[in-house]
C-alpha atoms as one frame of an Amber mdcrd trajectory, in Angstrom:
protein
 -14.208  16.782   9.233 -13.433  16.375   5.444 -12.511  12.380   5.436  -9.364
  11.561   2.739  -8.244   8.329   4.261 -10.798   5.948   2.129  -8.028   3.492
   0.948  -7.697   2.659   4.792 -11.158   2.465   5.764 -14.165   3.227   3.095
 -17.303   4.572   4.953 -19.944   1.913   5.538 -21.810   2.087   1.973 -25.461
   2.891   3.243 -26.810  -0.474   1.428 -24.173  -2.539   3.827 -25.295  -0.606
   6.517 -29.300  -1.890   6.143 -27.965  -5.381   4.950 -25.886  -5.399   8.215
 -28.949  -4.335  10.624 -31.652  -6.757   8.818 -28.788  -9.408   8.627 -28.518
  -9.157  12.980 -31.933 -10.118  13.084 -31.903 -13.186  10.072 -28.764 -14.100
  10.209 -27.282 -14.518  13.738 -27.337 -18.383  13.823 -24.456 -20.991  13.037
 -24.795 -21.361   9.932 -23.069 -25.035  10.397 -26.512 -26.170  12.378 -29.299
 -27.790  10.494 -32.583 -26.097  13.053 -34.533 -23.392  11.310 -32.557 -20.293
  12.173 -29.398 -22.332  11.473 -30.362 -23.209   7.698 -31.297 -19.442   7.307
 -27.889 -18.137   8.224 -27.016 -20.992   5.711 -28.802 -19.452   2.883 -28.067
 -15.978   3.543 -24.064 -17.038   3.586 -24.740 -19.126   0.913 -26.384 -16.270
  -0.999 -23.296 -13.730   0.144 -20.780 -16.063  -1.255 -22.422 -16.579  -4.603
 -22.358 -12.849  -4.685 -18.984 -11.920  -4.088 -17.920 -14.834  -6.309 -19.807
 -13.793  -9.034 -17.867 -10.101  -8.721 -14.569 -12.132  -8.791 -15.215 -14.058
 -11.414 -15.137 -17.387  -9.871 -17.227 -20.616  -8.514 -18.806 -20.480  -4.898
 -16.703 -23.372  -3.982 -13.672 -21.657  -4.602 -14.424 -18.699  -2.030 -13.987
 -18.772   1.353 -13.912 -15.878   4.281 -11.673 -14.401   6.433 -11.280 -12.309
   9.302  -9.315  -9.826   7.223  -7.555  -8.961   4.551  -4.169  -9.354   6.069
  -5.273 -12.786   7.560  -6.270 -13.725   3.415  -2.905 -12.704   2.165  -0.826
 -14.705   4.944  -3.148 -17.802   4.218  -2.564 -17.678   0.884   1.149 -17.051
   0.646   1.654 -19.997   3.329  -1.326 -22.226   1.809  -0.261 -21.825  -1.203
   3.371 -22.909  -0.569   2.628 -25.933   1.160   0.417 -26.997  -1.498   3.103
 -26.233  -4.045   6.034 -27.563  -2.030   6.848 -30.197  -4.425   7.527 -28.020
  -7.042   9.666 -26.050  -4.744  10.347 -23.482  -2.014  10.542 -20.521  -3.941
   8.630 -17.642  -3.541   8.399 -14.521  -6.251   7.060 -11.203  -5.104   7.103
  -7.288  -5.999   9.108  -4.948  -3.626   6.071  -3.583  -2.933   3.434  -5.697
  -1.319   1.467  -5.347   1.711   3.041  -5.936   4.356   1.219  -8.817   5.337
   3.054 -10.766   2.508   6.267  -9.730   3.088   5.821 -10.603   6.720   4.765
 -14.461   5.015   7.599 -14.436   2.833   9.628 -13.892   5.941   7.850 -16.710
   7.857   9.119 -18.891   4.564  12.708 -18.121   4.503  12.690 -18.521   7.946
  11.637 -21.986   7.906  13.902 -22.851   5.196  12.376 -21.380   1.635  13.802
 -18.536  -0.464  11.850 -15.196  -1.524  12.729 -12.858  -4.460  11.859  -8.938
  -4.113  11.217  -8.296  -7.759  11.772  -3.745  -7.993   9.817  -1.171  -9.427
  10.053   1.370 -11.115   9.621   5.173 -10.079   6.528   5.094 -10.497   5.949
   2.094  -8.431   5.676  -0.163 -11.313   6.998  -4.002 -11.029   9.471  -4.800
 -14.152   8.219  -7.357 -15.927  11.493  -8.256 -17.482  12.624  -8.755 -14.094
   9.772 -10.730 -12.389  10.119 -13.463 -15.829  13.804 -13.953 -14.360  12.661
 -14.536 -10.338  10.225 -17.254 -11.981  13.047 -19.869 -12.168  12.518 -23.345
 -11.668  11.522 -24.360  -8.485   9.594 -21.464  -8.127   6.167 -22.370  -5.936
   4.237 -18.879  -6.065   4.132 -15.654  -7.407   2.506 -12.856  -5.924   1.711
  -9.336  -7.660  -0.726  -6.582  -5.715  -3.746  -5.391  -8.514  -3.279  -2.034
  -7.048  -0.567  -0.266  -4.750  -1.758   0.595  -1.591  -0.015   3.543  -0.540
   0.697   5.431  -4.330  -2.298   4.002  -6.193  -0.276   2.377  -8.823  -2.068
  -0.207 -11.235  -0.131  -3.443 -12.140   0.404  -5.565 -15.240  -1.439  -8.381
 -13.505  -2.183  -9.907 -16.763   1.255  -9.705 -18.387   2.664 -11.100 -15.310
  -0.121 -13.737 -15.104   0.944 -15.195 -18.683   4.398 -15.427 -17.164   3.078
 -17.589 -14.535   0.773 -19.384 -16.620   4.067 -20.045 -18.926   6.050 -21.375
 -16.022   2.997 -23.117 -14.561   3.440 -21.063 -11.090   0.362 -19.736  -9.681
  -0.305 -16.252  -8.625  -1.843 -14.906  -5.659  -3.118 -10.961  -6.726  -3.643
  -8.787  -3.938  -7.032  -6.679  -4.776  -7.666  -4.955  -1.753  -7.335  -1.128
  -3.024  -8.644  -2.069  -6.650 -11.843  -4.395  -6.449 -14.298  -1.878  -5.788
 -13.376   0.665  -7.901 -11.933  -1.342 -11.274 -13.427  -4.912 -10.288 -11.227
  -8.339 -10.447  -8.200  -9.061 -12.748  -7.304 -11.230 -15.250  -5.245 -14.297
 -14.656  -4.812 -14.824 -11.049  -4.640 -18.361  -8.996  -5.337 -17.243  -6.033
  -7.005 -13.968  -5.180  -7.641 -11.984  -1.764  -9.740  -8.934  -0.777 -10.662
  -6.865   2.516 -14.187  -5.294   2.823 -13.762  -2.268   4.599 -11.463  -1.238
   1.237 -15.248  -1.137  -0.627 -17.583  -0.072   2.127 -18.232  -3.045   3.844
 -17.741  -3.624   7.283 -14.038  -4.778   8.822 -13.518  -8.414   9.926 -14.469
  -9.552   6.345 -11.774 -10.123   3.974 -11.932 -12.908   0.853  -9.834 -15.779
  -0.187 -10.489 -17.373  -3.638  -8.336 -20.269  -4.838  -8.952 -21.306  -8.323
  -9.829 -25.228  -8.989  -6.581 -26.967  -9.256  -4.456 -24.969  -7.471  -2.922
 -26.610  -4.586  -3.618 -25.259  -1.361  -2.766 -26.846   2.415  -4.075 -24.648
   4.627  -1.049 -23.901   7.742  -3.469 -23.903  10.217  -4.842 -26.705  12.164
  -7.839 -28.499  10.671 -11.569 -27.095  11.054 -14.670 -27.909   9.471 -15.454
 -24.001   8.411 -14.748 -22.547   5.112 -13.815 -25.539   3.391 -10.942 -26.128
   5.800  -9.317 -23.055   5.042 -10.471 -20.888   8.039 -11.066 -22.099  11.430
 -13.736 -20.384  13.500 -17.429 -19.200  13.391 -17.928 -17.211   9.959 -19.681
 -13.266  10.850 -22.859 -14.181   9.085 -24.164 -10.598   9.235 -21.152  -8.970
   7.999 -20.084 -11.429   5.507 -23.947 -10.350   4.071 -23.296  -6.423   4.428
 -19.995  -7.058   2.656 -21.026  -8.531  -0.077 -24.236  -5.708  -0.915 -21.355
  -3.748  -0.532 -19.409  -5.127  -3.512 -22.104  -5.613  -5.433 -23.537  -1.708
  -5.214 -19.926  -0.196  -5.780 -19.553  -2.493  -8.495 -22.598  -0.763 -10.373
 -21.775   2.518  -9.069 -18.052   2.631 -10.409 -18.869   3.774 -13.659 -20.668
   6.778 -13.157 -18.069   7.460 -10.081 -14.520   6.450 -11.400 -14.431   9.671
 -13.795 -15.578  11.947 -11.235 -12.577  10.723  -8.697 -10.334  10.978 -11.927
 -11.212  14.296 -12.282 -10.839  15.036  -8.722  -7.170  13.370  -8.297  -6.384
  15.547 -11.322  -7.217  18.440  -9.884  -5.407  17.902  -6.674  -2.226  16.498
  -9.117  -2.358  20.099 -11.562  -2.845  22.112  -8.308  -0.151  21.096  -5.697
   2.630  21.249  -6.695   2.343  25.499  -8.121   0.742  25.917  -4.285   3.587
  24.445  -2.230   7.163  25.010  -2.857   9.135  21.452  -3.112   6.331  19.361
  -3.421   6.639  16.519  -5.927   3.253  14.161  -7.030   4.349  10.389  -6.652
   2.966   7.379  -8.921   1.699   7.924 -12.536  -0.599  10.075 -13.490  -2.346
   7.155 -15.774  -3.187   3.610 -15.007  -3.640   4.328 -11.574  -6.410   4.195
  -8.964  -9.556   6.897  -9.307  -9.683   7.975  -6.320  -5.847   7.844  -4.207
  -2.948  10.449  -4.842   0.511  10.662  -2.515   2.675  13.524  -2.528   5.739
  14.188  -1.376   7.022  17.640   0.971  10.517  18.145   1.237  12.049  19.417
   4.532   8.810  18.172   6.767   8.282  15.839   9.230   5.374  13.825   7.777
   3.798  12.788  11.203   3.875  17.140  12.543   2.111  17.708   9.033  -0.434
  15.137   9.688  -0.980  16.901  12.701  -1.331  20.465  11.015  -3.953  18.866
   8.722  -6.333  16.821  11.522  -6.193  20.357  13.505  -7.554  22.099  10.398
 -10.178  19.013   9.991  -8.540  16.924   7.509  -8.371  13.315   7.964  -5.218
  11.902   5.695  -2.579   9.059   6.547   0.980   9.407   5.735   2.389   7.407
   2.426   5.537   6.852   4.888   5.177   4.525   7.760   8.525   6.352   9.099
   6.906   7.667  12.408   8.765   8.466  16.041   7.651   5.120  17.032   9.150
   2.893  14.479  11.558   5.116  12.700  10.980   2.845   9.972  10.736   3.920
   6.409   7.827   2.757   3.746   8.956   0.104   2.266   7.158   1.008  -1.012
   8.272   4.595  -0.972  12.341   3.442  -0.436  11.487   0.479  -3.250  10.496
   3.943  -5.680  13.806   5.486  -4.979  11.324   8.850  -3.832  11.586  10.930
  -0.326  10.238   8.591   2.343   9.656  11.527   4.496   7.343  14.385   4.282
   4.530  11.715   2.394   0.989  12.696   2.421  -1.533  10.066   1.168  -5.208
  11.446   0.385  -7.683   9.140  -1.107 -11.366  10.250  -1.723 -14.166   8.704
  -0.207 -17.701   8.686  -3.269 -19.156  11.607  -0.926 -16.202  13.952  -1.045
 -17.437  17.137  -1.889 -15.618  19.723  -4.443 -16.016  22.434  -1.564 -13.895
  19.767   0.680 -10.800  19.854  -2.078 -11.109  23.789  -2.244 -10.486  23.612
   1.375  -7.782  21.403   1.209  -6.052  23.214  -1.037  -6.485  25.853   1.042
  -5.114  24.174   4.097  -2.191  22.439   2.624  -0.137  25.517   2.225  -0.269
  26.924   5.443   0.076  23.615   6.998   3.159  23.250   5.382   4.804  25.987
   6.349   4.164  25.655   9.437   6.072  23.052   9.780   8.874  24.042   7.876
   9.069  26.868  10.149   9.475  24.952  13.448  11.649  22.683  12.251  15.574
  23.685  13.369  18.750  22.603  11.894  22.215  22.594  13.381  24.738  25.142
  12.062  27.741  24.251   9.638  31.128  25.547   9.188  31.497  26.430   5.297
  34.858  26.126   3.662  35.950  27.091  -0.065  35.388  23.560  -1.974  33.929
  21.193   0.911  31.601  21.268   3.429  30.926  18.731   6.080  27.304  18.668
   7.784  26.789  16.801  10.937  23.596  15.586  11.769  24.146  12.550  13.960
  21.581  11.998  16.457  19.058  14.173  14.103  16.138  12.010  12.388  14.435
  12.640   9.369  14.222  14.737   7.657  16.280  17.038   9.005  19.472  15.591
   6.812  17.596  16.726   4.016  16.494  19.967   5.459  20.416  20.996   6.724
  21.653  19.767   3.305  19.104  22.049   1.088  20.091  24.800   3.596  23.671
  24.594   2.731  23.931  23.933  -0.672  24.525  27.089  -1.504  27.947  27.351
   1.240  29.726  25.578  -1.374  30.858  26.668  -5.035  29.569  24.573  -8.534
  31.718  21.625  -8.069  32.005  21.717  -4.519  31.237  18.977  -2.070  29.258
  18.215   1.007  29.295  16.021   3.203  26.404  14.809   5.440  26.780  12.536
   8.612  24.103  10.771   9.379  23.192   8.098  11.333  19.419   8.068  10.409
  18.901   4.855   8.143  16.165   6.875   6.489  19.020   9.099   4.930  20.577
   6.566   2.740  16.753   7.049   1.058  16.199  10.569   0.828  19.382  12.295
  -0.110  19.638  10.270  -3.190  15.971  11.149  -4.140  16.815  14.708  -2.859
  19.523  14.641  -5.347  17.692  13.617  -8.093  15.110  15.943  -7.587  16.641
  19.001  -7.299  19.753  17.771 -10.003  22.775  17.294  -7.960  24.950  14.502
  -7.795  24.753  11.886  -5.737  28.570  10.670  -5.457  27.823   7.972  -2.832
  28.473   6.848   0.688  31.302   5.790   2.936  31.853   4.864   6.794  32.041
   7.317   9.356  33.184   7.535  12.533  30.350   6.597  14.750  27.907   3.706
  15.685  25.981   3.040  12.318  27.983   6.548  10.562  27.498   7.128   7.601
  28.810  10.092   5.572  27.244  10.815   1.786  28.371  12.967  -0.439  27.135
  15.205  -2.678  28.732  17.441  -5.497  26.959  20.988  -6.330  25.982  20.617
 -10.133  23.582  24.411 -10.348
């Protein structure tokens, strides 16, 4: 099975993967214990550290590990706070971090602080302008992602760094998608990282806090990583980790161009193969090897399924499933469809024959799903037409509006009901799209109604 889901999970590079198995036999000891298999788990961490530090650009005393990259990011947003607290309680972030900061900015304002959402633009790029005017006084951390995770989209890091730097407010960077492929940043305070995002192994993420940047840990005291993270460090994989980082380091300039070429293709090709497809994030300054698209009138979790029968392994761009019914927050931030996403990010190994296939694939898949996806009926009338969809999820307020946009004259209006929170999303992006007017929204009769209206423009 073709495997296009590397920004979740990189295969185990095959140097980690020796590293790892000699590691279980050197390196199983606490490395906290001063007997002879002890002080050799010592040196081997020791060694690992110096080596991922060295990638980062920073001292050995300023790195610690953690269990993942999720746990890094919440420790730093929180440390970082609590260090900073007598500066002030204010936090500065982009609409579109991982989730694991937003869910420490929420811990923040929910014991008191304040958080700022700085947006984007449609391209999923933070406004600088914007993110100087967050960084008011009393502001106690920024924090900007090197790399978005779900459209691939590079950041100013260092323009927003000399805003910080400016303001005196440090700034935690995010670097999980972007380390192994374009290395560390310039500028940050405090920086975290996940290994399985390079082709280590999971359970290893990184937290590196500059010298002079206050930091209280909010956990309880322990002795391990320099007080930042309690528990027994994973010796071995800690070790395979940081080979890891240190082979796709070297290997990234001979690969990068070759992924390049590779999203390009998939970019030029897609959209003249499927009907109402549109490419989200730039198509420069972005990530070698990640590209999201966009389907209109599909369900992106029944597409997802069309693709893993045909053998392709991909992860939706929207986290809008029929679980959560919850749309990606990055996607909404955009102002794009949050329904319909397909995320497909190359592993080193893909294979030219594997995109061929794809590309193959994709079409069919697509309509497929288009085709079992119903819509209720409308009743036309000369100038206005209403469309009910309560009780329908997305996308099929999309779908039933694109079906009867025609009923109406140039000029006319419709009118969707919807009580699908998804819709206030995707039938402005719909609009913009496919250029129609977006009027706006008002209350309808029902829990949570809403009814938006569009005018016919072509």
């Amino acid at each position: 099975m073709p495997y296009f889901d590397a920004a979740s999970t990189a295969p185990l590079h095959p140097l980690a993967r020796q590293a790892l198995l000699s590691a279980l036999d050197e390196g199983w000891a606490d490395p906290a214990r001063l007997y002879r298999d002890g002080r050799r788990a010592r040196m081997l961490l020791d060694a690992a550290r110096e080596t991922v530090a060295a990638e980062l650009g920073a001292r050995t005393d300023e790195v610690v590990f953690t269990t993942s990259g999720t746990q890094a990011n919440q420790l730093a947003v929180l440390g970082a706070l609590a260090g900073n607290h007598r500066n002030g309680r204010h936090l500065v972030h982009s609409a579109v971090e991982h989730s694991s900061v937003l869910h420490a900015a929420e811990r923040h304002q929910a014991d008191g602080g304040t958080a700022a959402a700085v947006p984007v633009d449609r391209q999923g790029r933070v406004r600088t302008g914007a993110f100087a005017e967050e960084l008011r006084p009393g502001t106690a951390l920024a924090a900007l992602q090197s790399a978005n995770h779900e459209v691939g989209t590079v950041q100013p890091v260092a323009e927003v760094a000399e805003l910080c730097a400016e303001r005196g407010v440090p700034l935690l960077v995010d670097a999980a998608q972007s380390l192994g492929p374009l290395g560390a940043p310039r500028g940050w305070s405090l920086l975290t990282a996940s290994a399985h995002k390079w082709g280590g192994p999971a359970g290893v993420g990184v937290l590196a806090v500059r010298k002079g940047v206050r930091y209280r840990s909010p956990l309880p005291a322990d002795d391990r990583e320099a007080g930042r993270v309690p528990g027994h460090v994973n010796v071995p994989a800690v070790i395979a980790a940081a080979v890891a980082l240190r082979a796709v380091r070297q290997e990234a300039a001979a690969l990068n161009p070759v992924q390049h070429a590779r999203i390009a293709r998939l970019r030029e090709a897609l959209p003249g193969l499927v009907p109402d497809l549109a490419v989200l994030g730039p198509a420069e300054d972005r990530l070698p090897h990640l590209l999201t698209f966009s389907c209109l009138y599909v369900d992106g979790e029944a597409l997802l399924g069309e693709l893993d029968r045909a053998g392709f392994a991909v992860t939706s761009g929207s986290s809008c499933t029929s679980s959560t019914l919850t749309p990606s927050h990055v996607l909404a931030a955009m102002g794009v469809l949050t329904e319909g996403n397909i995320r497909v990010s190359l592993p080193a190994d893909c294979a030219d024959a594997d995109l061929d296939r794809f590309l193959e694939v994709l079409p069919r898949a697509v309509a497929a799903v288009r085709s079992t996806l119903d819509a209720p009926s409308a009743t036309p009338s000369t100038d206005e037409l209403t469309l009910d969809t309560l009780g329908r999820r997305c996308p099929i307020p999309v779908i039933e509006l694109a079906k009867h946009l025609g009923d109406v004259p140039v000029g006319g209006l419709i009118r969707v009901l919807s009580d699908d929170e998804a819709a206030g999303l995707d039938i402005p992006a719909w609009c913009e799209m496919r250029d129609q007017e977006y009027v706006g929204s008002e209350p309808a009769e029902g829990v949570g109604a809403v009814a938006y209206l569009i005018r016919r423009l072509s």
